[in-house]
DRENVO-907072 format. One line per field, with one value per residue: z, x, y of N, C-alpha, C in turn; chain; residue number from 1. Coordinates in pm, whole numbers, plus 50000, padded with zeros to 5 digits. Layout:
n_up <- (Z, ...)
n_east <- (X, ...)
n_north <- (Y, ...)
ca_up <- (Z, ...)
ca_east <- (X, ...)
ca_north <- (Y, ...)
c_up <- (Z, ...)
c_east <- (X, ...)
c_north <- (Y, ...)
chaine <- (A, ...)
num <- (NUM, ...)
// end
This chain:
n_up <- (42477, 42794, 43004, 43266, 43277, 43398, 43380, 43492, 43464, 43200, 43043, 43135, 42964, 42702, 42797, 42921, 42747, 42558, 42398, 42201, 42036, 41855, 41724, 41588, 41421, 41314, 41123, 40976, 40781, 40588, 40511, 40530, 40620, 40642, 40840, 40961, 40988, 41069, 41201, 41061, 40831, 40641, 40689, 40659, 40871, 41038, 41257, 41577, 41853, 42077, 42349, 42477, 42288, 42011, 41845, 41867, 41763, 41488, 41398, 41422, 41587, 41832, 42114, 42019, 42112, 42080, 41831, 41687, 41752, 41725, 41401, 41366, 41456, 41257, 41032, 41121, 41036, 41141, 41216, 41283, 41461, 41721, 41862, 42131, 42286, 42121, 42115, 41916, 41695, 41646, 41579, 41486, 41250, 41134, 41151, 40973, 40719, 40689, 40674, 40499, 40290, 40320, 40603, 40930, 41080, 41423, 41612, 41939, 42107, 42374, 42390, 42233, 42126, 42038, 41870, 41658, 41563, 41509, 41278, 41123, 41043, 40954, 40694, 40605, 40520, 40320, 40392, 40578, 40518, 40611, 40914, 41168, 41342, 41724, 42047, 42403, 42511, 42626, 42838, 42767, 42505, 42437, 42500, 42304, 42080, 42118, 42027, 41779, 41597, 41542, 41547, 41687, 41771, 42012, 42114, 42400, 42559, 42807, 43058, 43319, 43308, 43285, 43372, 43525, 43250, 43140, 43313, 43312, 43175, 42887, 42735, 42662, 42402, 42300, 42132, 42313, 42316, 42620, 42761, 43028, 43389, 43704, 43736, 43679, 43822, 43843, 43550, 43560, 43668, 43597, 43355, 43297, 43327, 43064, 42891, 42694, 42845, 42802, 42936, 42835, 42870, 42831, 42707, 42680, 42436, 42151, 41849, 41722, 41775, 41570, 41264, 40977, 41053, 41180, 41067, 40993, 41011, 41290, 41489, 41810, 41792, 41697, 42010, 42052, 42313, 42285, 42386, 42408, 42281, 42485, 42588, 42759, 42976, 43278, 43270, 43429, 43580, 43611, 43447, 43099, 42884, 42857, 42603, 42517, 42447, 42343, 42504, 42385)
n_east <- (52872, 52725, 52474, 52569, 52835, 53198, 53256, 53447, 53703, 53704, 53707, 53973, 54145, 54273, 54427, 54640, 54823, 55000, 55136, 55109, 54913, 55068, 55262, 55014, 54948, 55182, 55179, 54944, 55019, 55107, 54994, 54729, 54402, 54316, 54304, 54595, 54620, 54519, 54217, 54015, 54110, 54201, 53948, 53844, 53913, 53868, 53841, 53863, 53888, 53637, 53656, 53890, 54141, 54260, 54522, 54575, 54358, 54368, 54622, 54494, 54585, 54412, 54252, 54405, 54322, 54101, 54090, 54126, 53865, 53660, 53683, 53611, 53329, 53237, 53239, 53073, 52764, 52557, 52181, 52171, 52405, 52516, 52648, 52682, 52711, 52865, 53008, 53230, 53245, 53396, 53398, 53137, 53166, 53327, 53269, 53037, 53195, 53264, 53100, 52775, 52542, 52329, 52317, 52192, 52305, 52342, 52394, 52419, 52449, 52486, 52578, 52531, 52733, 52939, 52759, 52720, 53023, 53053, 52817, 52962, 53197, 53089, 52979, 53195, 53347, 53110, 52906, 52672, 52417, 52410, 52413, 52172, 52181, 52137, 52010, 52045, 52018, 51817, 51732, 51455, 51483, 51676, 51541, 51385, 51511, 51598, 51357, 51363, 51536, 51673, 51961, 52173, 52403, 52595, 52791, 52922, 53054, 52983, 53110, 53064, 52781, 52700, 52616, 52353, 52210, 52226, 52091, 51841, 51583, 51593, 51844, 51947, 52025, 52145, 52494, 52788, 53027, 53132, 53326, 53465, 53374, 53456, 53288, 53306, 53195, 52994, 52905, 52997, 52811, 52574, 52587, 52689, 52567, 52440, 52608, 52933, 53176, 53438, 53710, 53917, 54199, 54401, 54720, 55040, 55160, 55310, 55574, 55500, 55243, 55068, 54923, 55067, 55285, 55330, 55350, 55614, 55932, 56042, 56227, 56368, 56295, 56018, 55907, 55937, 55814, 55586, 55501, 55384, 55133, 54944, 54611, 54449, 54339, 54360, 54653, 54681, 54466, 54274, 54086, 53974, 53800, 53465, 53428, 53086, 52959, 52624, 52542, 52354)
n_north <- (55243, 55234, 55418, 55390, 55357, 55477, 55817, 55957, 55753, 55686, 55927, 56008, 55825, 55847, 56040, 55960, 55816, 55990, 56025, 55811, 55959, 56103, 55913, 55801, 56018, 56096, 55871, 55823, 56061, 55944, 55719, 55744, 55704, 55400, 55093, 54912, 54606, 54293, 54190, 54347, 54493, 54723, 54885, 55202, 55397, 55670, 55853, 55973, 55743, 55703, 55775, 55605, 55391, 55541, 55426, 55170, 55070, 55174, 55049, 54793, 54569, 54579, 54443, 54251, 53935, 53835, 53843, 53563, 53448, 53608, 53570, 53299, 53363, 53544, 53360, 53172, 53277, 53443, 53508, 53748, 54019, 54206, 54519, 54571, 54868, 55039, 55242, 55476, 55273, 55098, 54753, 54779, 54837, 54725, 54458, 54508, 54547, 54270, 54101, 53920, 54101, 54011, 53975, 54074, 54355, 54546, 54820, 54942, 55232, 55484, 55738, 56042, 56180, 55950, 55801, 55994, 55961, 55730, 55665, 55853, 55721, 55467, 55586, 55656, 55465, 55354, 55228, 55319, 55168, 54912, 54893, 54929, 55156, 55277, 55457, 55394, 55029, 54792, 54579, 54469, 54523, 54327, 54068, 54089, 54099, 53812, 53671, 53745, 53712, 53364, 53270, 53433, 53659, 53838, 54136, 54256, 54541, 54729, 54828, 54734, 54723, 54502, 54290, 54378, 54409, 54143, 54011, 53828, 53581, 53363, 53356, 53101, 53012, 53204, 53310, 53481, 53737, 53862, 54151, 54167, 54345, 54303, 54141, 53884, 53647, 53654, 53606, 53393, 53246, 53264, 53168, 52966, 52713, 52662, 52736, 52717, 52847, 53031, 53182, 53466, 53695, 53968, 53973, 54122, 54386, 54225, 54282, 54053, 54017, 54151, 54031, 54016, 53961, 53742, 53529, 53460, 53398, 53575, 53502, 53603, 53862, 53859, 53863, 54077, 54361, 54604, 54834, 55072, 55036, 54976, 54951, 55100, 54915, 54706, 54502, 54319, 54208, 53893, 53754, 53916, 53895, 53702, 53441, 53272, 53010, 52876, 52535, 52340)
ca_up <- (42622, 42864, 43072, 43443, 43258, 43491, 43309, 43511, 43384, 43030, 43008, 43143, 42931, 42617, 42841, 42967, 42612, 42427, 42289, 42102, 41892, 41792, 41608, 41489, 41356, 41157, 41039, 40917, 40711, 40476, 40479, 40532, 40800, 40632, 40910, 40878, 41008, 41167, 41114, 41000, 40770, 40524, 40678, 40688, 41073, 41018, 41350, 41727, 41955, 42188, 42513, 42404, 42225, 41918, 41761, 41856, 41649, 41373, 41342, 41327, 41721, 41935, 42138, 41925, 42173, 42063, 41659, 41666, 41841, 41630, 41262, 41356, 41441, 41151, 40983, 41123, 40958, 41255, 41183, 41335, 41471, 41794, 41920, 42276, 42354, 42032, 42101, 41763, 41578, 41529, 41552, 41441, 41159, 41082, 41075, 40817, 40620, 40674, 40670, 40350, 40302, 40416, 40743, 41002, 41218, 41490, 41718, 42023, 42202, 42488, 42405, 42105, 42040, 41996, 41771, 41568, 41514, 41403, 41203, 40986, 40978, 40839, 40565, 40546, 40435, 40264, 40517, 40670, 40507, 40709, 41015, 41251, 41473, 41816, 42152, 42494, 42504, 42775, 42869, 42707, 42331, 42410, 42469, 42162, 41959, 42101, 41944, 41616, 41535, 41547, 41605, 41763, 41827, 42071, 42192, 42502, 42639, 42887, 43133, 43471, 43330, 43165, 43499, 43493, 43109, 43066, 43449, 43240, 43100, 42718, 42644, 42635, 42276, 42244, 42160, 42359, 42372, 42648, 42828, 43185, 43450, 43832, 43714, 43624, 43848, 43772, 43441, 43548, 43789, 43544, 43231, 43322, 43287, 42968, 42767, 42684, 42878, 42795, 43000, 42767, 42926, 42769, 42701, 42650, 42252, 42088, 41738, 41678, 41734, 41445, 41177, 40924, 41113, 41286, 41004, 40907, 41096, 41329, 41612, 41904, 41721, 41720, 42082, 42094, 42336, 42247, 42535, 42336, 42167, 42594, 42580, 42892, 43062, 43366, 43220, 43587, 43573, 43559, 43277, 43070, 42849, 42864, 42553, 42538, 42346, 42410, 42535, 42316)
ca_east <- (52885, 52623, 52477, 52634, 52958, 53258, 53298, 53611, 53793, 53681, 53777, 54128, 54188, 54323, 54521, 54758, 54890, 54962, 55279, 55018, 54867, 55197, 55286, 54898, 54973, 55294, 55172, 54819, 55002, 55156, 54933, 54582, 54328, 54254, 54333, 54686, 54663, 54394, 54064, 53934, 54246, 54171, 53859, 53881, 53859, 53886, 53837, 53936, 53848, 53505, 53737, 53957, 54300, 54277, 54654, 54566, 54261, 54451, 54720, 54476, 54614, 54306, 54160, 54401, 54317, 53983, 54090, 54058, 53715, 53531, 53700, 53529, 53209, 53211, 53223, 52926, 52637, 52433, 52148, 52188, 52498, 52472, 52724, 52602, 52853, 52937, 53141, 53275, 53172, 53528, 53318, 53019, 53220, 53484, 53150, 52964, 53294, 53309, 52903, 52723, 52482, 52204, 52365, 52108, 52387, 52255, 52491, 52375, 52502, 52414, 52581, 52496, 52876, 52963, 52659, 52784, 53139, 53018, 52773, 53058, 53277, 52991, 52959, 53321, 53341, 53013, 52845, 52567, 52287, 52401, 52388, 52108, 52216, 51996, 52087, 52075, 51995, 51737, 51666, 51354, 51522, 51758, 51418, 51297, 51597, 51596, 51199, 51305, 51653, 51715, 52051, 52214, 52513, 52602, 52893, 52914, 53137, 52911, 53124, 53012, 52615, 52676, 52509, 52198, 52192, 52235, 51992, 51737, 51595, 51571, 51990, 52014, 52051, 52275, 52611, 52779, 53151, 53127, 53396, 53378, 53439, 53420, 53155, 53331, 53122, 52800, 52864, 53032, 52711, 52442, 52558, 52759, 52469, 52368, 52709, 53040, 53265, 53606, 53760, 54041, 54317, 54488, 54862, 55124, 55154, 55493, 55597, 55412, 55081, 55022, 54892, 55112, 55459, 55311, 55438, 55746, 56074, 56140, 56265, 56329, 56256, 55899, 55911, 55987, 55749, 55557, 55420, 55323, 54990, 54891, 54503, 54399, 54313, 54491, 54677, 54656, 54305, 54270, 54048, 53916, 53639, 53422, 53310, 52996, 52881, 52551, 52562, 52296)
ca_north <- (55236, 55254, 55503, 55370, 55413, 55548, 55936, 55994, 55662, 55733, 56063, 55969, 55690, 55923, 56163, 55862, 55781, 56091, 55926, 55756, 56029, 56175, 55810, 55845, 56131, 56040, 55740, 55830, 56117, 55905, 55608, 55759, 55605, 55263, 54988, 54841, 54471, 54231, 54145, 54477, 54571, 54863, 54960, 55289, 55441, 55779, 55981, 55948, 55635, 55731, 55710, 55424, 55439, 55460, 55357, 55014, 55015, 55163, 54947, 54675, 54484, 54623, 54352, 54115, 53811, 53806, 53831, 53424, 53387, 53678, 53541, 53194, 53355, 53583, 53207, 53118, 53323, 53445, 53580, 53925, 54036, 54328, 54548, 54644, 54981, 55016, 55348, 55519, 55206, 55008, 54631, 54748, 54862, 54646, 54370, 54533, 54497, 54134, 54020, 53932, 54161, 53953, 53964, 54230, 54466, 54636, 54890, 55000, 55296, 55540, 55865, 56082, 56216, 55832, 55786, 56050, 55922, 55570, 55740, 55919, 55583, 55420, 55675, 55661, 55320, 55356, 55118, 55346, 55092, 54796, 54900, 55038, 55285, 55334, 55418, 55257, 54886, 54782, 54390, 54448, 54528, 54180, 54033, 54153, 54035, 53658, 53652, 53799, 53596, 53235, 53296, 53576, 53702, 53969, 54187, 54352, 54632, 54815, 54902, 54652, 54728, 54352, 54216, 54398, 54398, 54004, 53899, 53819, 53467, 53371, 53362, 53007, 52979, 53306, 53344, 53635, 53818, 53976, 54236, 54191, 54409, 54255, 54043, 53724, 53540, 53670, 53569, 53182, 53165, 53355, 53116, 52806, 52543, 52677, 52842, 52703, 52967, 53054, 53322, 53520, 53750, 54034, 53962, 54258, 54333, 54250, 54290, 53891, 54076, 54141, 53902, 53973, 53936, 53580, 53394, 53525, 53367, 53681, 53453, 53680, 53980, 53886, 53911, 54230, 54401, 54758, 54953, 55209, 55006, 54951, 54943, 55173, 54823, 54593, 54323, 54211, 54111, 53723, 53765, 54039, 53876, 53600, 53393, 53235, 52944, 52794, 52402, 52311)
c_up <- (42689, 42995, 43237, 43387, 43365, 43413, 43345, 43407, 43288, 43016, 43000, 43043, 42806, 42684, 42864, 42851, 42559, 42325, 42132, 41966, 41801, 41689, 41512, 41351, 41181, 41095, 40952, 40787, 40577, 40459, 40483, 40632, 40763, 40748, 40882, 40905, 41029, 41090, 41067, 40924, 40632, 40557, 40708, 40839, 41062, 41148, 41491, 41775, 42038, 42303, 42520, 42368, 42079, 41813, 41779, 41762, 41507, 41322, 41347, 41503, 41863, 41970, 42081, 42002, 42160, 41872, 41625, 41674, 41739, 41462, 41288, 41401, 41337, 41017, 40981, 41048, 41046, 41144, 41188, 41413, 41568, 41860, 42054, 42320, 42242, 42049, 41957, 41658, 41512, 41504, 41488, 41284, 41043, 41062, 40961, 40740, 40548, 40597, 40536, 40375, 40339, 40572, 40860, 41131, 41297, 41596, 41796, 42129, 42234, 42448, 42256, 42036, 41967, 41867, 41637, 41522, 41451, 41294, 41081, 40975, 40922, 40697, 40501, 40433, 40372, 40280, 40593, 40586, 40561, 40832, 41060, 41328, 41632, 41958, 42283, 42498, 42657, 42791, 42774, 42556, 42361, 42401, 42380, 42044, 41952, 42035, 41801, 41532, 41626, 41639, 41598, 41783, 41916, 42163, 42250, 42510, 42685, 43016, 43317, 43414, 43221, 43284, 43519, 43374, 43085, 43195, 43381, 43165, 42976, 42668, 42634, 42500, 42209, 42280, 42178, 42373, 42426, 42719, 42938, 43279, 43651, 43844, 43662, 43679, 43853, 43631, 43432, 43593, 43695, 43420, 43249, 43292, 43202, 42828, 42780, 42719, 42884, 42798, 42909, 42856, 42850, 42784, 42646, 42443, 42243, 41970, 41666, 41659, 41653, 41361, 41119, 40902, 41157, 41222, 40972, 41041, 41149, 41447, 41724, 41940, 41750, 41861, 42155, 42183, 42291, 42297, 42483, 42245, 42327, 42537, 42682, 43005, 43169, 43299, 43341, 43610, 43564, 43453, 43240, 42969, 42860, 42697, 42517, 42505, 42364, 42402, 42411, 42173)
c_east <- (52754, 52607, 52562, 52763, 53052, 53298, 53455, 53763, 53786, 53742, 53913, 54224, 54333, 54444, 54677, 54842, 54901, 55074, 55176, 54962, 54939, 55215, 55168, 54903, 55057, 55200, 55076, 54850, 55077, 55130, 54749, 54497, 54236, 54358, 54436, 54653, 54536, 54296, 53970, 54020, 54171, 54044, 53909, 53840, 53921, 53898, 53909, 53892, 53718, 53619, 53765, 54116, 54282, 54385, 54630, 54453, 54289, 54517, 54631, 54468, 54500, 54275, 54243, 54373, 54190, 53989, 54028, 53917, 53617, 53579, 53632, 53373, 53166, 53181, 53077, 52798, 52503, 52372, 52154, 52308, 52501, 52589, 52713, 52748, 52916, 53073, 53132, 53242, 53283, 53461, 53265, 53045, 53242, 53327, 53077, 53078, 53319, 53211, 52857, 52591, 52325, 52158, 52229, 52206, 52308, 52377, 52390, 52498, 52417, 52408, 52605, 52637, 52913, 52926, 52688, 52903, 53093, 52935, 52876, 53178, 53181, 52966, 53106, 53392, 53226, 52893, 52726, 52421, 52282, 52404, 52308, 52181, 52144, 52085, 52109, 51989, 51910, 51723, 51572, 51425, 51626, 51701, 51346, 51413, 51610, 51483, 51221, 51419, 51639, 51839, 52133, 52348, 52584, 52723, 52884, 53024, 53017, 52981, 53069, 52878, 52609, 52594, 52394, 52145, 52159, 52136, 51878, 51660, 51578, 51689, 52071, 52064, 52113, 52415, 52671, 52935, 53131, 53264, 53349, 53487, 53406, 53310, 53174, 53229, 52955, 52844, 52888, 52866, 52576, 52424, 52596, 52676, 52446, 52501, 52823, 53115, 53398, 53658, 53912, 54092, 54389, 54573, 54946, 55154, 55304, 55488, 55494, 55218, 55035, 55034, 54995, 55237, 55415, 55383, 55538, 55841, 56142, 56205, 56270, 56288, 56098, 55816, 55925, 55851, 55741, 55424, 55364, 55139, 54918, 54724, 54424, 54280, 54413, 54555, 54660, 54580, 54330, 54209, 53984, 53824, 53624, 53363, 53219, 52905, 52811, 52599, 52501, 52269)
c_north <- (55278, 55385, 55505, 55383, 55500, 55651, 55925, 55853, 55660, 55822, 56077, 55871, 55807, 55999, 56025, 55803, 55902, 56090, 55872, 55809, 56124, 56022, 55834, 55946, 56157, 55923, 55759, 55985, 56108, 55774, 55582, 55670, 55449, 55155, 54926, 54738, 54415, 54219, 54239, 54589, 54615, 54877, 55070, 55351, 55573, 55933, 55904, 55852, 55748, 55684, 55633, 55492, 55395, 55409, 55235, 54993, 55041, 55096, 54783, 54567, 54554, 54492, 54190, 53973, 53762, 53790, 53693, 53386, 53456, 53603, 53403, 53224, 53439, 53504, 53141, 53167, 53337, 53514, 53755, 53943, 54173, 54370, 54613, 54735, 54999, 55149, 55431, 55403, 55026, 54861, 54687, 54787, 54787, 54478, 54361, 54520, 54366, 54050, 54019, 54062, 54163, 53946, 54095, 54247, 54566, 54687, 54969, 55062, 55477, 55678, 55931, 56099, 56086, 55811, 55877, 55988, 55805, 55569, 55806, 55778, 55505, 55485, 55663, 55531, 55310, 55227, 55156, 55246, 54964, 54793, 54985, 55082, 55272, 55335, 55350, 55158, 54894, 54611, 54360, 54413, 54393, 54116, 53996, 54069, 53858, 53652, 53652, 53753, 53471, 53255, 53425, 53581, 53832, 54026, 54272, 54431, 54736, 54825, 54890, 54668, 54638, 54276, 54254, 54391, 54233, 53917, 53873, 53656, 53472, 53348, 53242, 52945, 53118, 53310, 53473, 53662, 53930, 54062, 54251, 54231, 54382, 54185, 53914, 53591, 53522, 53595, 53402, 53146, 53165, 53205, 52953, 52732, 52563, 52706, 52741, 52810, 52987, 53210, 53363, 53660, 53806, 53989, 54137, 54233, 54349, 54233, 54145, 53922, 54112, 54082, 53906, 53946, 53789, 53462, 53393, 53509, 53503, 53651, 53497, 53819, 54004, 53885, 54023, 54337, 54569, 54805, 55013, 55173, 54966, 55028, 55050, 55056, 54722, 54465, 54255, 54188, 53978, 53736, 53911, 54008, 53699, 53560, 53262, 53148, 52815, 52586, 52307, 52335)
chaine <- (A, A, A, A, A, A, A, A, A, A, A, A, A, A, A, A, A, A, A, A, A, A, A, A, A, A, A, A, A, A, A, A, A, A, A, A, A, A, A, A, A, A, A, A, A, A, A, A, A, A, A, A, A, A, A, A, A, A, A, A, A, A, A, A, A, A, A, A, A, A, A, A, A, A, A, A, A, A, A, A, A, A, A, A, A, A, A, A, A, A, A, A, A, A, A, A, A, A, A, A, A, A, A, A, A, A, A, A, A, A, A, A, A, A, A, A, A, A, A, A, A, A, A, A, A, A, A, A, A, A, A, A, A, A, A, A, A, A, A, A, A, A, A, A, A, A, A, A, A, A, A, A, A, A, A, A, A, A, A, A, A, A, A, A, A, A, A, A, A, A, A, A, A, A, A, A, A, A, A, A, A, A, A, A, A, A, A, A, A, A, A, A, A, A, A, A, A, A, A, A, A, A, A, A, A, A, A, A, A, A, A, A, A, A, A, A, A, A, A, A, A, A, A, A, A, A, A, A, A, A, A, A, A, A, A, A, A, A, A, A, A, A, A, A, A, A, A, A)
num <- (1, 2, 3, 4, 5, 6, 7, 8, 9, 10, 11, 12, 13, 14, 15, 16, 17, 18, 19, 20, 21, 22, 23, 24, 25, 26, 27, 28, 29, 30, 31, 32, 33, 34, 35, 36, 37, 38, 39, 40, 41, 42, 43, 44, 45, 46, 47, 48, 49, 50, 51, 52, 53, 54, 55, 56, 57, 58, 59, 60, 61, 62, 63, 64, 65, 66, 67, 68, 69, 70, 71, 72, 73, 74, 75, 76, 77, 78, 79, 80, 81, 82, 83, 84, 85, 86, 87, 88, 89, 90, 91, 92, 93, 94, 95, 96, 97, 98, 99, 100, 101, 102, 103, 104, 105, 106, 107, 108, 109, 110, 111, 112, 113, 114, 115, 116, 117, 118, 119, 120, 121, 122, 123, 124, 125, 126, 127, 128, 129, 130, 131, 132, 133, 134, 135, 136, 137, 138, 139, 140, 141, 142, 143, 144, 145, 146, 147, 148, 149, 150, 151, 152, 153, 154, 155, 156, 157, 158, 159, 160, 161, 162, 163, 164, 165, 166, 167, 168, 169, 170, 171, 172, 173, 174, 175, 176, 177, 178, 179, 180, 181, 182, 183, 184, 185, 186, 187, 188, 189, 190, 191, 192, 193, 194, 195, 196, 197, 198, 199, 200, 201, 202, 203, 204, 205, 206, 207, 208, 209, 210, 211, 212, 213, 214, 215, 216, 217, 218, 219, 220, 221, 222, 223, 224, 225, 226, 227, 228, 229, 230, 231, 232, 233, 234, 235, 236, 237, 238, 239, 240, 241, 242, 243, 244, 245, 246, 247, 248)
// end
């Protein structure tokens, strides 16, 4: 996360779930902290969310509306692979898990506690040699990365400082998931002639959210909604990320 970050809405996010770290609790003490579901199942994620929730990243359904979009670019074979905000690490993580080892991960984040936590989940999974570390991202260092990869790939969560982060020229030949926050039209207006943009929209999670119920005949069962994995974001947003894939 980036330095313009809102403290107060961070800080709060944790307190509004604490249902949450009571299941955590049970669950992780008779199944240990490898990842149940999703696209980063059995990494191990061992500590608290960076001002997040983390039972959804546990069980695997964090973000799941984006599971599709990142398993086809984890397909692709960028060259470098950037987590802008990485937080505690869960992408920049759950990537090095996936990536050959040719792959170059780079996580960028602002605040040292963070840097620490992703730091010991990297060790935890025995992952601290694929990923750099470093902390806040400037225009210049995005700059620097279109020059030095071909192709790029880069994920945002900064927290609204994706509009001064991304005003910049050079990103017509990068692909970008970003997390946007009152900036939808900076980013239709910033990229449109240049990106393929497809705006995605949290949905509420129900029992189907997770991969490995999707196939399995639970008819209205797998409707079953569960409040309890809520994200500390609006589902009432029109969208909540943009992604990004150049024209050319």
């Amino acid at each position: 996360m980036q330095e313009k970050i809102n403290p107060l809405l961070k800080t709060d996010i944790p307190r509004l779930y604490p249902h949450q770290h009571l299941i955590l609790s049970f669950l992780r003490s008779f199944r240990g902290d490898r990842i149940y579901d999703g696209i980063f199942r059995d990494v191990i994620y061992g500590c608290k969310a960076f001002y997040s929730v983390t039972l959804p990243k546990y069980l695997g359904v964090y973000e799941a509306e984006l599971h599709p979009v990142l398993e086809s670019f984890l397909c692709q074979n960028f060259d470098c692979y950037v987590d802008i905000g990485a937080a505690e690490g869960y992408y920049a993580v759950g990537l090095a898990s996936r990536l050959p080892q040719t792959t170059t991960i780079i996580a960028y984040e602002s605040d040292q506690k963070a840097r620490e936590l992703l730091t010991e989940n990297l060790k935890l999974n025995h992952l601290e040699s694929r990923v750099e570390v470093l902390g806040t991202c400037t225009q210049e260092d995005i700059l620097n990365l279109t020059k030095r990869f071909k192709r790029l790939f880069l994920i945002l969560d900064v927290e609204g400082y994706e509009e001064e982060l991304l005003a910049i020229p050079g990103l017509e030949n990068v692909t970008m998931l970003v997390e946007i926050h009152d900036t939808r039209e900076f980013v239709i207006n910033t990229f449109g002639h240049s990106h393929e943009i497809t705006l995605i929209s949290q949905q509420p999670r129900k029992i189907n959210s997770f991969p490995r119920f999707q196939q399995k005949q639970l008819g209205v069962w797998g409707e079953v909604p569960l409040p309890f994995l809520k994200e500390g974001r609006s589902i009432d947003m029109d969208n909540n990320w943009a992604v990004l894939v150049p024209k050319s």
